[in-house]
PDB file as gemmi writes it, atoms N, CA and C in Angstrom:
CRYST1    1.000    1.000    1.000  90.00  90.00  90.00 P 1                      
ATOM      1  N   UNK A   1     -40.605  75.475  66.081  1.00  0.00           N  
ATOM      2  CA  UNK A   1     -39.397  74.871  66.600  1.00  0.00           C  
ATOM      3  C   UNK A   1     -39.603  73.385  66.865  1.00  0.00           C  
ATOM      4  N   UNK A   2     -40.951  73.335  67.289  1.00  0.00           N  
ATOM      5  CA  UNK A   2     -40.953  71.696  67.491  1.00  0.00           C  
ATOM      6  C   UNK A   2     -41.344  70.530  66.334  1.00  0.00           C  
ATOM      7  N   UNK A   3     -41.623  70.935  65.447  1.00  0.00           N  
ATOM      8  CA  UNK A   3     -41.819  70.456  63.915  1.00  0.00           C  
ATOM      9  C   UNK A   3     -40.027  70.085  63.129  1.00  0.00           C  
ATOM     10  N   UNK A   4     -39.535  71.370  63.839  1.00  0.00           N  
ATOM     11  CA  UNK A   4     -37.627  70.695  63.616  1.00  0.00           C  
ATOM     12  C   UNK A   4     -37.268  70.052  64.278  1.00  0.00           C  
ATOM     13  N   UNK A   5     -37.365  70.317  65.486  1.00  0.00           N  
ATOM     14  CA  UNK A   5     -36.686  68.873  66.449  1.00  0.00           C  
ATOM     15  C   UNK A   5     -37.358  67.590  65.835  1.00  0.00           C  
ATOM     16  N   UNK A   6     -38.680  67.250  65.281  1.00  0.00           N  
ATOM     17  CA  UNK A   6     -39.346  66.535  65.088  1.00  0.00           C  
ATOM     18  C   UNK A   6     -38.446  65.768  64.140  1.00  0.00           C  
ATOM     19  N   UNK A   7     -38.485  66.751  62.987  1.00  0.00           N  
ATOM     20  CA  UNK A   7     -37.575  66.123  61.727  1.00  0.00           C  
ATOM     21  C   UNK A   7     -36.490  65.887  62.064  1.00  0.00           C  
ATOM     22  N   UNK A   8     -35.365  66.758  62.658  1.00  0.00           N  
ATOM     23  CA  UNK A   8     -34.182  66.078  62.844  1.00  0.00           C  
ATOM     24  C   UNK A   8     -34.154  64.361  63.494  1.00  0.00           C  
ATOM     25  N   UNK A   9     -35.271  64.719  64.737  1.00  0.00           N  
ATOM     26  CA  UNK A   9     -35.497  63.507  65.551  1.00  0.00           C  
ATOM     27  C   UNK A   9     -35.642  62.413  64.356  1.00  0.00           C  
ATOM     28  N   UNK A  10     -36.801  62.501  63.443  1.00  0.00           N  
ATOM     29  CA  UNK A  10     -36.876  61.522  62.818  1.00  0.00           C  
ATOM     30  C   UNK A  10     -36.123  61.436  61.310  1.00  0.00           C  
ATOM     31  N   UNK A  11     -35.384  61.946  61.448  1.00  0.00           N  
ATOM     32  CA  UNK A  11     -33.712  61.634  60.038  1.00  0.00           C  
ATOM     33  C   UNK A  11     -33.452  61.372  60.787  1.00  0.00           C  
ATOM     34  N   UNK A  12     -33.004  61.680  61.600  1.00  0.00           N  
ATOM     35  CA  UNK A  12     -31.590  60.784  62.861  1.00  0.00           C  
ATOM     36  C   UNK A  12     -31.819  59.266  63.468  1.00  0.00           C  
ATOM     37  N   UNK A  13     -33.192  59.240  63.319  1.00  0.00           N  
ATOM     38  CA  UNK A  13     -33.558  57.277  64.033  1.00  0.00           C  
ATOM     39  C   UNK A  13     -33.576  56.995  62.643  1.00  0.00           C  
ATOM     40  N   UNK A  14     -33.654  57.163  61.282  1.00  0.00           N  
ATOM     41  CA  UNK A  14     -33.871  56.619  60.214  1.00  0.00           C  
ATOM     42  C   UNK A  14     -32.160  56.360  59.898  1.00  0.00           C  
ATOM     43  N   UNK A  15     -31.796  57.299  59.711  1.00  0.00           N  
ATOM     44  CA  UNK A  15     -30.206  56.719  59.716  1.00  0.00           C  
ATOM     45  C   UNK A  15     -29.452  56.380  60.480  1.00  0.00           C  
ATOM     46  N   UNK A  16     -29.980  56.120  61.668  1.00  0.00           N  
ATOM     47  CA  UNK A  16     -29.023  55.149  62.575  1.00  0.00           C  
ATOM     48  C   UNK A  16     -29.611  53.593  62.333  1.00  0.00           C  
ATOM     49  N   UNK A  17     -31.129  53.651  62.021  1.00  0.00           N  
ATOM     50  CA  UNK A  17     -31.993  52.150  61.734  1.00  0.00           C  
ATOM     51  C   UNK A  17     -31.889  51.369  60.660  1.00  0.00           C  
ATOM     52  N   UNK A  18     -30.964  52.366  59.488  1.00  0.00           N  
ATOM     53  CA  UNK A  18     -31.124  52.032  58.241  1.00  0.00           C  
ATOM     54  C   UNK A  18     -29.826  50.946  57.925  1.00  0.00           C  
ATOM     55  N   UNK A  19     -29.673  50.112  57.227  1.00  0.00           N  
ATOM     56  CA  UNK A  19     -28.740  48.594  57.008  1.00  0.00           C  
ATOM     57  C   UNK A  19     -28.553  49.301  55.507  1.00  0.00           C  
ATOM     58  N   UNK A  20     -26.881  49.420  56.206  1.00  0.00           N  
ATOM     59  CA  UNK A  20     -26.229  50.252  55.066  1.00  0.00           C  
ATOM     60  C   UNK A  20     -25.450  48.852  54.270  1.00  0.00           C  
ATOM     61  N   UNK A  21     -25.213  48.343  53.237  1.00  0.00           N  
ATOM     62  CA  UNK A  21     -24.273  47.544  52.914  1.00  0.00           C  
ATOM     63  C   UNK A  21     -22.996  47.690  52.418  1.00  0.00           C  
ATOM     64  N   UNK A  22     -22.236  47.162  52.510  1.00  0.00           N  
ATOM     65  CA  UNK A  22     -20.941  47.746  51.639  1.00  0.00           C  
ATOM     66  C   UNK A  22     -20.804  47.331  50.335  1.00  0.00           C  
ATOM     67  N   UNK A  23     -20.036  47.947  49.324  1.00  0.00           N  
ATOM     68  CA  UNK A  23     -20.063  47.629  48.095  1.00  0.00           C  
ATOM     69  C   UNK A  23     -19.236  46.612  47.885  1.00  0.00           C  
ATOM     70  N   UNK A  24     -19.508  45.994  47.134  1.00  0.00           N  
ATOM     71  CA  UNK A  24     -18.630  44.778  46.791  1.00  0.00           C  
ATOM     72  C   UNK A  24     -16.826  45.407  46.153  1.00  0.00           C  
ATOM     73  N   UNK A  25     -16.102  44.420  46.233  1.00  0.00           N  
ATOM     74  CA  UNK A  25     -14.472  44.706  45.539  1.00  0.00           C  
ATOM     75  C   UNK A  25     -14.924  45.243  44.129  1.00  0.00           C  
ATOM     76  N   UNK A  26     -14.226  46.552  44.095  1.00  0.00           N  
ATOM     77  CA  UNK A  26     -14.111  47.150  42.478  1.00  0.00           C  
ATOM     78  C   UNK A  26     -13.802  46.430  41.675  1.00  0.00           C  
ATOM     79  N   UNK A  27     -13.648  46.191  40.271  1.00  0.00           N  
ATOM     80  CA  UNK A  27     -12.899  45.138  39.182  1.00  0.00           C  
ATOM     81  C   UNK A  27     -12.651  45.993  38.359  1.00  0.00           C  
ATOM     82  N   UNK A  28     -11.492  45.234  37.773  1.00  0.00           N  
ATOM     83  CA  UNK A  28     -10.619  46.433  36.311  1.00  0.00           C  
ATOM     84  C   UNK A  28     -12.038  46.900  35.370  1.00  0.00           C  
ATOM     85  N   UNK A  29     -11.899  47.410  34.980  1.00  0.00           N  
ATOM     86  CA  UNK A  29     -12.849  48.720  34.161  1.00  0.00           C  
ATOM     87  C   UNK A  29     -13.794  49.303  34.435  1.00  0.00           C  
ATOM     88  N   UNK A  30     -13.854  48.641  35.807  1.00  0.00           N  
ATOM     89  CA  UNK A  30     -14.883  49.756  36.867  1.00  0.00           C  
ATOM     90  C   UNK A  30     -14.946  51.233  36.434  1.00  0.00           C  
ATOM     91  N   UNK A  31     -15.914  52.284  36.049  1.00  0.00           N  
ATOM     92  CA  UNK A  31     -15.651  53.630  36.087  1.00  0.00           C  
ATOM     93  C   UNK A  31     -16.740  54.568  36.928  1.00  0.00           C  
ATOM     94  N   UNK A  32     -16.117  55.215  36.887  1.00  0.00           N  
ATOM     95  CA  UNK A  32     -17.313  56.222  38.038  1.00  0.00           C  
ATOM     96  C   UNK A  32     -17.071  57.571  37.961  1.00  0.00           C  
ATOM     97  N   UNK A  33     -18.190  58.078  37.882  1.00  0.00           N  
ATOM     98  CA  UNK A  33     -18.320  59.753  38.120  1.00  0.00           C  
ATOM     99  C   UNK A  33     -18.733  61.096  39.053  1.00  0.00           C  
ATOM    100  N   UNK A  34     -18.040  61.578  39.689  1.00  0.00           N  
ATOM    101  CA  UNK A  34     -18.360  62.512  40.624  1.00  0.00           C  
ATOM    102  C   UNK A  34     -18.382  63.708  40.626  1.00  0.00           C  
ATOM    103  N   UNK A  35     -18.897  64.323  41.901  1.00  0.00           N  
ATOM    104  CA  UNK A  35     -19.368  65.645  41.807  1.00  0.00           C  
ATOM    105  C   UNK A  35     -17.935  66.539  43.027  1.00  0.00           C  
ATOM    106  N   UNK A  36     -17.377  67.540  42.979  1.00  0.00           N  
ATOM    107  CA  UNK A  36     -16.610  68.272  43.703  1.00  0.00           C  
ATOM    108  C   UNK A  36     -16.997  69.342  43.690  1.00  0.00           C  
ATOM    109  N   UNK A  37     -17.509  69.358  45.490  1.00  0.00           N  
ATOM    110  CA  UNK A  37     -18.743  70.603  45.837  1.00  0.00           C  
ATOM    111  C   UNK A  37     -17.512  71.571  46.357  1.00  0.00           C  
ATOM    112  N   UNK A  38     -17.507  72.717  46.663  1.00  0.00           N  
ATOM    113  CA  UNK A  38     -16.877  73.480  47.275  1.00  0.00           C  
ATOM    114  C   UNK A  38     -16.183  74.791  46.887  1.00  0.00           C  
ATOM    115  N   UNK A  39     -14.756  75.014  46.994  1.00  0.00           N  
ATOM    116  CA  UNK A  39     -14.214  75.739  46.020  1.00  0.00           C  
ATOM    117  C   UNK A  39     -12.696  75.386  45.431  1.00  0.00           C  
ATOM    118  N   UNK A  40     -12.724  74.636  44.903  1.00  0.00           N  
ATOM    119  CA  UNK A  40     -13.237  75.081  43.090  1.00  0.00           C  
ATOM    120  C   UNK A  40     -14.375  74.012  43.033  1.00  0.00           C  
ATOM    121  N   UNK A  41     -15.372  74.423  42.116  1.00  0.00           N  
ATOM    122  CA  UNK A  41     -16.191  73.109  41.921  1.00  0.00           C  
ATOM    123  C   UNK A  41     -15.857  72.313  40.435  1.00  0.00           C  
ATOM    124  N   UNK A  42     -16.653  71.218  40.575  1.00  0.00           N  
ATOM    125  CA  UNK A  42     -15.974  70.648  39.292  1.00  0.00           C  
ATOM    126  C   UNK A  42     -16.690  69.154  39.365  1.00  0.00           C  
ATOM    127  N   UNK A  43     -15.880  68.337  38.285  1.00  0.00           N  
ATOM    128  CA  UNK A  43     -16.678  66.863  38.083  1.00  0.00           C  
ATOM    129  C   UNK A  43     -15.266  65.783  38.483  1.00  0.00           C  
ATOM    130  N   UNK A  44     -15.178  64.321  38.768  1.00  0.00           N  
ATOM    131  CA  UNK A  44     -14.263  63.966  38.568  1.00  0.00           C  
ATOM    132  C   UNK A  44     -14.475  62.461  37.957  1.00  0.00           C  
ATOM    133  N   UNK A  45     -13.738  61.959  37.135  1.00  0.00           N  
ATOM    134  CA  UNK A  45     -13.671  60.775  37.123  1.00  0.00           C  
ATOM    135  C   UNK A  45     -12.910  59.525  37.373  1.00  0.00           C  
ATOM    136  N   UNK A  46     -12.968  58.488  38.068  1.00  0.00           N  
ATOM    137  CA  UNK A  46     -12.054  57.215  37.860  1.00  0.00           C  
ATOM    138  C   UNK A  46     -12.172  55.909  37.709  1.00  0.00           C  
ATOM    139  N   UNK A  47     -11.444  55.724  37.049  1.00  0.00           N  
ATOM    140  CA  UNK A  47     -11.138  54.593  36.448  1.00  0.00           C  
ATOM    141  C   UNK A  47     -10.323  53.520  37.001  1.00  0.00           C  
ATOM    142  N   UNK A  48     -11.057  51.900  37.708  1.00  0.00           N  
ATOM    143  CA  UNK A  48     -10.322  51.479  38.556  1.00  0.00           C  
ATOM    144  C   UNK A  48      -9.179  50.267  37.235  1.00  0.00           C  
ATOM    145  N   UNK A  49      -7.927  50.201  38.040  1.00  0.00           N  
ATOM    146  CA  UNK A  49      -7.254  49.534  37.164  1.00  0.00           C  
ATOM    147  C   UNK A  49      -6.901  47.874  37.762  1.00  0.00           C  
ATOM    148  N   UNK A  50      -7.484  47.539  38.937  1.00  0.00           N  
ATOM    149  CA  UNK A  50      -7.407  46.326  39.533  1.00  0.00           C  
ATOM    150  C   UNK A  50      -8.502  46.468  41.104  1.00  0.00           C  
ATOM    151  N   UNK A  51      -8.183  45.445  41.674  1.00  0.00           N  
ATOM    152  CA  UNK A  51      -8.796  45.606  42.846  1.00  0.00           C  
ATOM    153  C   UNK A  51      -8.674  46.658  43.900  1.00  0.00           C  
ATOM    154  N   UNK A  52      -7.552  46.791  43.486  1.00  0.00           N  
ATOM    155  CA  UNK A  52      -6.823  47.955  44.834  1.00  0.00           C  
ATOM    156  C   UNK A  52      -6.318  49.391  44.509  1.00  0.00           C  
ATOM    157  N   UNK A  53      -6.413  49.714  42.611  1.00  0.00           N  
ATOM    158  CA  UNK A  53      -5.250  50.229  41.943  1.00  0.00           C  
ATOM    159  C   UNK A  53      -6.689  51.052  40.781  1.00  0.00           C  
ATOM    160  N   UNK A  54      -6.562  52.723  41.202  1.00  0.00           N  
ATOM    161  CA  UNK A  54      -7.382  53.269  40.244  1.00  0.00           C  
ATOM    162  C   UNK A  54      -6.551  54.357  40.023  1.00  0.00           C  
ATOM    163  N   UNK A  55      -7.218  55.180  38.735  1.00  0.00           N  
ATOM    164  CA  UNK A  55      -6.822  56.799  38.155  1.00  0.00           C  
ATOM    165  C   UNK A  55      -7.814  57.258  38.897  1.00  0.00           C  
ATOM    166  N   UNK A  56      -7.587  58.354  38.644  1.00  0.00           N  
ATOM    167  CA  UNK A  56      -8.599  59.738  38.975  1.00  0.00           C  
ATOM    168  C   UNK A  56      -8.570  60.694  38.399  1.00  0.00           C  
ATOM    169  N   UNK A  57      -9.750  61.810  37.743  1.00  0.00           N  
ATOM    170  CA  UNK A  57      -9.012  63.068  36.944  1.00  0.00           C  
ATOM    171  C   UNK A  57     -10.347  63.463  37.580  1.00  0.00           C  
ATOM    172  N   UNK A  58      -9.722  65.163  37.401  1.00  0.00           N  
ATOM    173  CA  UNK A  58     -10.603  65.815  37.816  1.00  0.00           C  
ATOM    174  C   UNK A  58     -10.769  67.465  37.115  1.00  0.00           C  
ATOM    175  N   UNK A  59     -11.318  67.602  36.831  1.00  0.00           N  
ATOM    176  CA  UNK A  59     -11.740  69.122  36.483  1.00  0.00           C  
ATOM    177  C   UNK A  59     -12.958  70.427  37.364  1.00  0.00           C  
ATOM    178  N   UNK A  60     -12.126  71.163  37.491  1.00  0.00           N  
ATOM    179  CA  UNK A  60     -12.754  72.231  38.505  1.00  0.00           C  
ATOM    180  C   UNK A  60     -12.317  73.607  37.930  1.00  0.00           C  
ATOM    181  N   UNK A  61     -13.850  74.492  38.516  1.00  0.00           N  
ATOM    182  CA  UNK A  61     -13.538  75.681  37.932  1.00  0.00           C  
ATOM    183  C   UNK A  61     -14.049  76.481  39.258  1.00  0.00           C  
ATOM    184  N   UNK A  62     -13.797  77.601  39.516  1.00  0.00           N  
ATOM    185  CA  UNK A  62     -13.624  78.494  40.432  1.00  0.00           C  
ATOM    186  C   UNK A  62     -15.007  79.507  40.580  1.00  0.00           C  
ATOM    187  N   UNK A  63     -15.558  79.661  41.635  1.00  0.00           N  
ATOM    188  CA  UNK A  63     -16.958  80.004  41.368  1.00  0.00           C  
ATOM    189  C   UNK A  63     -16.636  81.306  42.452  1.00  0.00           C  
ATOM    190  N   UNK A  64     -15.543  81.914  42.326  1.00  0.00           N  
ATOM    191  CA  UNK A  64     -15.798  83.584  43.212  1.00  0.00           C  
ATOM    192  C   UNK A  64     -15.439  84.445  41.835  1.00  0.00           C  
ATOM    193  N   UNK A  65     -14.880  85.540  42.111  1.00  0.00           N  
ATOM    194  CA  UNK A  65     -14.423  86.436  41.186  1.00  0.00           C  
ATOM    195  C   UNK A  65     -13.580  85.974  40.191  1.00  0.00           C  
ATOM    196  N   UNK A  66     -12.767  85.196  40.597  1.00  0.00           N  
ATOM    197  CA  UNK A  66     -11.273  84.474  39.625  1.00  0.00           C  
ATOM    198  C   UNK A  66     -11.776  84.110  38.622  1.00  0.00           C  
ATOM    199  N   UNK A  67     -11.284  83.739  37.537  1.00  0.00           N  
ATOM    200  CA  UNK A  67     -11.637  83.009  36.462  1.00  0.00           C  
ATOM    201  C   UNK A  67     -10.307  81.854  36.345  1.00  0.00           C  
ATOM    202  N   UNK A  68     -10.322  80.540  37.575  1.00  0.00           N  
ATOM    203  CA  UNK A  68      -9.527  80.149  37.300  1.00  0.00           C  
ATOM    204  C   UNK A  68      -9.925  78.471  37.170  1.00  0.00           C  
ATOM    205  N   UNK A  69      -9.657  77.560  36.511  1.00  0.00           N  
ATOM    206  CA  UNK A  69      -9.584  76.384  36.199  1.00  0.00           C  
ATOM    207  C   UNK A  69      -8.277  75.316  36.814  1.00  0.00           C  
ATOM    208  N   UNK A  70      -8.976  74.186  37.498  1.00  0.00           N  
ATOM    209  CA  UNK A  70      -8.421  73.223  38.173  1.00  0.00           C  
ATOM    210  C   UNK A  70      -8.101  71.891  37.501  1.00  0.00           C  
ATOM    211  N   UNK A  71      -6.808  71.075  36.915  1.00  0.00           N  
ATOM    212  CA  UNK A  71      -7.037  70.060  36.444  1.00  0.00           C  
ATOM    213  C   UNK A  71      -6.285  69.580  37.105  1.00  0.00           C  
ATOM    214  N   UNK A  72      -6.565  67.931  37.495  1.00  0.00           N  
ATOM    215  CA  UNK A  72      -5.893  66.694  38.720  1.00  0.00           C  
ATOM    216  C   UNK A  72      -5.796  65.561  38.123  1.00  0.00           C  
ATOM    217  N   UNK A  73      -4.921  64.783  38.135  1.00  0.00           N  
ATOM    218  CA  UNK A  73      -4.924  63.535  38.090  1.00  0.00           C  
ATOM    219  C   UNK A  73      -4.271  62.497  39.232  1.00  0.00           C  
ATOM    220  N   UNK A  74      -4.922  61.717  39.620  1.00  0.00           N  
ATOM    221  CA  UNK A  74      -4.000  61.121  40.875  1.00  0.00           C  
ATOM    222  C   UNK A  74      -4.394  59.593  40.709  1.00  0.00           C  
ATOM    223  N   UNK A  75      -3.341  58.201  40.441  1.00  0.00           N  
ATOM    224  CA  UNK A  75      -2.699  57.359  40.971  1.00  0.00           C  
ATOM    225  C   UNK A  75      -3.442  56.687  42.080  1.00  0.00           C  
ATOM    226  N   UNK A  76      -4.446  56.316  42.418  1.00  0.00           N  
ATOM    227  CA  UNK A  76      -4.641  55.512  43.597  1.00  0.00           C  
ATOM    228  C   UNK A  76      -4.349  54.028  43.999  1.00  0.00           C  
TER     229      UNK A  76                                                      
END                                                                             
């Protein structure tokens, strides 16, 4: 038990100590790829179209009994 407190103890001063930076402003043809853990799981991608202004798509598939498939697109 005290080997976990240990570790939590020391992840928890490492990420409160750690100098996170922020990413700089996106630019048009920025693209990026992600992961969607949960249920449905799946991949997503987007595509930024200005500074402020991206797509998104996404594909997910269903990991209980169903055999069912998720497709998204969203406008940001």
């Amino acid at each position: 038990m005290r080997k976990i407190t240990a570790l939590l103890f020391l992840a928890s001063f490492l990420f409160l100590t750690t100098e996170i930076k922020a990413q700089a402003t996106p630019e048009k043809g920025q693209k990026a790829i992600g992961l969607m853990v949960g249920e449905p799981t799946g991949i997503s991608f987007k595509s930024w179209m200005g500074s402020k202004n991206a797509f998104d798509l996404g594909v997910a598939w269903s990991i209980d009994e169903t055999d069912a498939i998720s497709i998204h697109g969203d406008y940001l």
